[in-house]
C-alpha positions as CSV (number, residue, x, y, z in Angstrom):
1,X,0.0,0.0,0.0
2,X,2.9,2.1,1.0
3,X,4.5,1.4,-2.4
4,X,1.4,2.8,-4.3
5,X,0.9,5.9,-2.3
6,X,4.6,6.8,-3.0
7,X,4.6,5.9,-6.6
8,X,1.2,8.1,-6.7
9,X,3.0,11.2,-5.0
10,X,6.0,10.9,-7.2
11,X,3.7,10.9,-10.5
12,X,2.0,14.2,-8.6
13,X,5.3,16.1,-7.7
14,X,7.0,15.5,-11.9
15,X,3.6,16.4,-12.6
16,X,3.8,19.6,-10.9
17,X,7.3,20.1,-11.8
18,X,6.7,20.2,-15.4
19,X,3.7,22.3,-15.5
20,X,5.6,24.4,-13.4
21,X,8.6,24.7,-15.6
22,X,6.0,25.0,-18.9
23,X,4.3,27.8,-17.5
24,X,7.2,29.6,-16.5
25,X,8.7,28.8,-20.6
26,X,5.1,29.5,-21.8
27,X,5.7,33.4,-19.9
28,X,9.3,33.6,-21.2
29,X,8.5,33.0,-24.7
30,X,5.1,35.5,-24.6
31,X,7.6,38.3,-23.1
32,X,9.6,37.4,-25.8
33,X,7.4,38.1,-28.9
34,X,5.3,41.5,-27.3
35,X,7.4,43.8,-28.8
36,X,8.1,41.9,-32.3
37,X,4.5,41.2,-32.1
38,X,3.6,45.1,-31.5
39,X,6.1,46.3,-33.8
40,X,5.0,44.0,-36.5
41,X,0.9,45.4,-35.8
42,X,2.2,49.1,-36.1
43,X,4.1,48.8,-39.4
44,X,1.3,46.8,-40.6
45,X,-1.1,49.8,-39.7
46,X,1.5,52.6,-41.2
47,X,1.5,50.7,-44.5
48,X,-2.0,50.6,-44.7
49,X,-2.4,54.5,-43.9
50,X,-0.1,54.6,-46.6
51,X,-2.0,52.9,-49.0
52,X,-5.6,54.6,-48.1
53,X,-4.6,57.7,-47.6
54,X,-3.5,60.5,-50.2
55,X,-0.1,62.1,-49.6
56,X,0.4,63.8,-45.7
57,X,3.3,65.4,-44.0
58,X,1.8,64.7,-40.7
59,X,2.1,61.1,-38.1
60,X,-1.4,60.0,-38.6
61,X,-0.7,57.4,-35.9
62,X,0.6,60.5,-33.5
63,X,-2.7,62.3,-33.9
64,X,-4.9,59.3,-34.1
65,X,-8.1,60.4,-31.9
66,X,-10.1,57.4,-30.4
67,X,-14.0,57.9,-30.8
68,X,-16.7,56.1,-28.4
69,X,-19.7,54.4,-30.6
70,X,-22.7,52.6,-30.2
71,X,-22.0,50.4,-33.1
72,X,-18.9,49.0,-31.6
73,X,-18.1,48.5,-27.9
74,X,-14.5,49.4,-28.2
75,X,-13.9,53.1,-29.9
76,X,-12.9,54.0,-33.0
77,X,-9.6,54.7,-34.8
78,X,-10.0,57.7,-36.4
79,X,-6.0,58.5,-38.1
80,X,-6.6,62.5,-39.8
81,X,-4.1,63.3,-42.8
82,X,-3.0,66.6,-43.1
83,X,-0.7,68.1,-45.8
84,X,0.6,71.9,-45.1
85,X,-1.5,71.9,-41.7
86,X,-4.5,71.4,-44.4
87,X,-7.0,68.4,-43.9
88,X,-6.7,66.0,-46.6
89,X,-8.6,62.7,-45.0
90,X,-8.6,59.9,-42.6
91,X,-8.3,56.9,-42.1
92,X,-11.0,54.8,-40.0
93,X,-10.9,51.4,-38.7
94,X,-14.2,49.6,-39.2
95,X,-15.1,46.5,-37.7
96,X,-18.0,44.2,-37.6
97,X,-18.2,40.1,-35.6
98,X,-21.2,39.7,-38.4
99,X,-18.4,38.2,-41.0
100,X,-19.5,34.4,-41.5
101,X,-16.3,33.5,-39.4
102,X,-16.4,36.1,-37.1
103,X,-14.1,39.4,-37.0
104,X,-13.7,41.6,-40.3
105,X,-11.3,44.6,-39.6
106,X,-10.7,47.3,-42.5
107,X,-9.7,50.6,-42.8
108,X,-11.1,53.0,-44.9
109,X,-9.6,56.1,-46.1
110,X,-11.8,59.0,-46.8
111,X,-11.6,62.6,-48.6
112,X,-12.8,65.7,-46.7
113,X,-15.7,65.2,-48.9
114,X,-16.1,61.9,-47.5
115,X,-15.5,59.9,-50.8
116,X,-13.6,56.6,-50.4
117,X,-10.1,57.4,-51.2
118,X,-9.4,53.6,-50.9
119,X,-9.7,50.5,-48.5
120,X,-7.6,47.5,-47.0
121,X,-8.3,44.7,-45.0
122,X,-6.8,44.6,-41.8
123,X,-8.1,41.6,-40.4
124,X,-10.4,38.2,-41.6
125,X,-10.7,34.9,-40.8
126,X,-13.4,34.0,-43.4
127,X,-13.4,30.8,-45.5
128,X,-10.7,30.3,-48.2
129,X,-11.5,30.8,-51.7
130,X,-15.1,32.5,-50.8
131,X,-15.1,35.3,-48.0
132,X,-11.5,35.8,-48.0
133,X,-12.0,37.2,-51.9
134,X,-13.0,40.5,-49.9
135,X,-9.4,41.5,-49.7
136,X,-8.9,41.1,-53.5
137,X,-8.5,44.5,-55.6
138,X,-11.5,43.3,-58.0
139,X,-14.4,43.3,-54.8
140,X,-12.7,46.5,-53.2
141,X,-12.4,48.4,-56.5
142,X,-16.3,49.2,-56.5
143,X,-16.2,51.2,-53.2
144,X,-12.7,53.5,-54.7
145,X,-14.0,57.0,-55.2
146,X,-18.0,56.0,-54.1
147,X,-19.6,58.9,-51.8
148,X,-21.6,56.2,-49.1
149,X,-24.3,59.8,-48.9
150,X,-25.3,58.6,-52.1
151,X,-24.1,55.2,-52.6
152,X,-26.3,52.5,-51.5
153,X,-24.1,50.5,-48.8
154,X,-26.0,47.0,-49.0
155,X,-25.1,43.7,-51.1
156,X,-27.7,44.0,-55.0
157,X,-29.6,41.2,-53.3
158,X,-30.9,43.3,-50.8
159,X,-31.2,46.1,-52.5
160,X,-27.9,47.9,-52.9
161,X,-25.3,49.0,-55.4
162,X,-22.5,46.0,-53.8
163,X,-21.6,43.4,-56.1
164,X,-21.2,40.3,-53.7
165,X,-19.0,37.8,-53.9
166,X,-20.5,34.5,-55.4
167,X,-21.3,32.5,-52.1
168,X,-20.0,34.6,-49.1
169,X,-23.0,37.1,-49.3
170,X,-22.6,37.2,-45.7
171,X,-19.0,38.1,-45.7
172,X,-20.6,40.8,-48.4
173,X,-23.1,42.0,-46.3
174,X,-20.1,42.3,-42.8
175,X,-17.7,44.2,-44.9
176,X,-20.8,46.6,-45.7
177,X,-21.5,46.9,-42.4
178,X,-18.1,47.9,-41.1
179,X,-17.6,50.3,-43.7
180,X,-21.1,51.8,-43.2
181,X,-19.7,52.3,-39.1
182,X,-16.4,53.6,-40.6
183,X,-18.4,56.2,-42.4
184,X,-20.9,57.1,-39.7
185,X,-17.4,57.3,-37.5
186,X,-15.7,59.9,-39.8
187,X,-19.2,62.2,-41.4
188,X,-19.8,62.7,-36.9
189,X,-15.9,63.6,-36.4
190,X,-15.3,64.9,-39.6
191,X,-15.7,68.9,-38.9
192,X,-13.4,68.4,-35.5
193,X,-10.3,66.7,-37.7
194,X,-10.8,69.9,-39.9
195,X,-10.2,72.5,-36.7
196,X,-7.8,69.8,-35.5
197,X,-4.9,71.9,-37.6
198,X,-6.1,75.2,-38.0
């Protein structure tokens, strides 16, 4: 009996031991990767601001304003352009969890005038070969240069002027939404980014 008990307490000490030791590796390794990881997000963003934007002098990520919204519960990245201290555009991160996989992330870079100046996708996890042709050049053309006042922001099939991608009408109908809370983000803060340099 003796024999068993012992055998049973030496199984639960290496047992403890080696989560022990794991965890403590598991911690290392995380501390590790935080800065590569945030480095690697950052330059990830500044290319993108690069790529919806047109040409600024300022650090959009330096005067990036966070905005509170219903539409989201965490605010909203608003990253204003200016060129000669004179408002150009910005940048706004929309989201939407309505993707058929979950989380779509874009940003959306829009004139004073609020025309789409262009649009990336930050972040998707929808399914390969369907959803995931929402960060091809051919589905984001149709939104370059489109004025959402006046543009009707919802898939054909439901009425609007968005060509959706044949089957991932869902993912079609998530990437509308996040750029419909992009825009509602950037028409409400668009006349404070204009004072923001004079």
């Amino acid at each position: 009996m003796s024999k068993k008990e012992s055998s049973f307490l030496g199984m639960l000490l290496s047992l403890l031991i080696i989560t022990v030791i794991s965890g403590f590796s598991l911690g290392f390794v995380n501390d590790l990767t935080i800065a590569p990881k945030a480095k690697a997000k950052l330059e990830k963003k500044v290319n993108a601001l690069k790529l919806v934007l047109p040409d600024f002098d300022n650090n959009p990520v330096e005067d990036m304003k966070l905005i509170k919204s219903e539409a989201v519960a965490d605010s909203v990245e608003i990253y204003p352009a200016y060129l000669k201290n004179e408002f150009v555009g910005a940048a706004v991160i929309g989201t939407t969890d309505k993707g058929f996989s979950g989380l779509i992330k874009i940003m959306i870079g829009f004139k004073p005038t609020g025309e789409i100046e262009n649009v990336v996708v930050l972040e998707q996890k929808e399914t390969p070969g369907l959803g995931t042709k929402l960060t091809e050049d051919k589905f984001l053309q149709q939104f370059k240069g489109v004025n959402i006042s006046t543009f009707k922001l919802k898939v054909k099939k439901d009425g609007g002027d968005v060509d959706a991608l044949t089957g991932a009408t869902i993912s079609s109908r998530a990437f509308c939404d996040a750029t419909q809370m992009a825009y509602d983000a950037f028409i409400k803060n668009n006349g404070s980014l204009i004072e923001l340099k004079n």
